[in-house]
N, C-alpha and C positions, 0 to 999 in steps of 0.2 A: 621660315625660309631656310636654315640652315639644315633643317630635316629633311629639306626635300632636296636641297643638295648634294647633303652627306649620301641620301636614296640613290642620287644620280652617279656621283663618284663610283658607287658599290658596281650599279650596274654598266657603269663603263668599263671598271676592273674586269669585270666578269664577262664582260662580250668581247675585251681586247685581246683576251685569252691567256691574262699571265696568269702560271698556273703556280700554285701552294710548292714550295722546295723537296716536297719528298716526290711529285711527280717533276722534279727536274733533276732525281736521282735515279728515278726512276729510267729516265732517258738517258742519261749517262751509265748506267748500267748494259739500258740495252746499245745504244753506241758500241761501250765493250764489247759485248758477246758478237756483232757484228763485225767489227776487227778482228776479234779473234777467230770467230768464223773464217772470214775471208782467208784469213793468215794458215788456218789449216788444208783452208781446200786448197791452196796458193803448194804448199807443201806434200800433202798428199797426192799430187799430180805430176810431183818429181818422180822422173822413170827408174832413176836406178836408186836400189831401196838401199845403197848406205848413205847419200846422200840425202835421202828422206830421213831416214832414221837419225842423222846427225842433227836436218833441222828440227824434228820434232824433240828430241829432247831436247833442244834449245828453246823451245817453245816452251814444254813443261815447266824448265827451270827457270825463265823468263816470266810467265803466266802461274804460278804454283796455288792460285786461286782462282781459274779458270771453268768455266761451268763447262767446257770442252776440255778439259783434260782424263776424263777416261777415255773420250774420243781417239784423242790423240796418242793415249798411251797402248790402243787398241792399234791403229794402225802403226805402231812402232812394231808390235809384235809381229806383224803383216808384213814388215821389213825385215827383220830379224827372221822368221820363217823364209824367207825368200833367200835370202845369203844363207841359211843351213841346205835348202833345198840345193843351191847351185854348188854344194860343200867349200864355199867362201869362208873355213874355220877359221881363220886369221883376221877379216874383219869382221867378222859374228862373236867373236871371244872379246876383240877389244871394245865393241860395241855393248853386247851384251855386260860385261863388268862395268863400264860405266854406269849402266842403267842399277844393277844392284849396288853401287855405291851409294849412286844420289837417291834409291827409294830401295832400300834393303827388305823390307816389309812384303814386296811386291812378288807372293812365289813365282808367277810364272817366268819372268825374266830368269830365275834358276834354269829353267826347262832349257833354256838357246844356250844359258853359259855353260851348261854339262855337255853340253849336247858338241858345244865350240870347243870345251875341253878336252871331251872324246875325240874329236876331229884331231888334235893335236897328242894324241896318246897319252893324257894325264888323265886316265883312268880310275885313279883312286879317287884325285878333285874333284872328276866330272860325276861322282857315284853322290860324295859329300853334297852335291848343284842339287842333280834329282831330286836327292831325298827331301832336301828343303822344299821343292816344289810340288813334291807327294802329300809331302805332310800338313799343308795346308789346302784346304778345301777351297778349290779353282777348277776353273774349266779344262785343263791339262792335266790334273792332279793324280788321274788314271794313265793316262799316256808316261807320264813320269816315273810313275812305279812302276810299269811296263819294261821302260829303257833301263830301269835300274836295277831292277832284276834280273835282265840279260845281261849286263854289266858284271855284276856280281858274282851270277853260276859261272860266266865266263872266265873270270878269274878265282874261281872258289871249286872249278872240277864239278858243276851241276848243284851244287848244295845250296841253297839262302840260310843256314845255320853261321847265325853271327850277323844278318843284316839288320836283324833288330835293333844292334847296336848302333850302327849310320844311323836310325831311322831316330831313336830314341833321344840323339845329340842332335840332330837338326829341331826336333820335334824342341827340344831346348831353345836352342840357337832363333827358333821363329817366332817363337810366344815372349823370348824376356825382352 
């Protein structure tokens, strides 16, 4: 009798539908990404991009294990391009320097802060931004050596003799 009970227990378990603890982490997993979800689309629908850009990296820094966080670090950039475009260098600099503070690793964020430092005629920093952004193999990586170059001849009378040097120190500066 007890076998056929212990039989019945089993199949009650298993038709009541409690499920084994890894698929209720499972679900709490996907819960997450579905917060987080929301929480970006919630963000990236904000119109003016320094206010997006403020809450996404509060997201990132908030979420730092986020299976949307290139998402989101993708449309920062999409904010950050939008304030260079409307030449907004004053909130594209202070913006942009946040972002390489809290992920220094990250070349393209170089790319908006040279770009927000040239907007402010620090020329020589915005050259140092580039090169970081050149020197690491990125989607901008070419755009970067492009601005920097122009940069450069511009203050160097046409010549790139000597940018090896910028390039060689960032090239430092990214890898240690």
């Amino acid at each position: 009798m007890s076998i056929r009970l212990s039989g019945v227990v089993v199949a009650f378990v298993l038709c009541a539908g409690i499920r084994p603890a890894s698929a209720q982490e499972e679900s709490a997993a996907d819960r997450q990404y579905r917060e987080d979800y929301d929480r970006v689309q919630k963000i990236t629908a904000v119109s003016d991009p320094a206010r997006r850009a403020e809450q996404l990296l509060a997201f990132v820094k908030a979420r730092p294990n986020s299976k949307l966080n290139d998402y989101a670090q993708g449309n920062y950039f999409v904010a950050l391009e939008s304030l260079q475009k409307a030449e907004n260098f004053k909130t594209l600099l202070e913006l942009s320097k946040r972002y390489v503070e809290f992920r220094p690793r990250v070349p393209e964020t170089y790319y908006f802060y040279g770009a927000a430092l040239r907007g402010e005629n620090r020329t020589g920093e915005a050259m140092e931004a580039l090169a970081k952004c050149s020197v690491v193999r990125n989607p901008i990586a070419r755009k970067a050596r492009d601005f920097l170059e122009f940069l450069y001849k511009s203050q160097n009378r046409g010549s790139l003799i000597g940018l090896d040097k910028i390039l060689k120190k960032a090239q430092a500066e990214m890898t240690h």
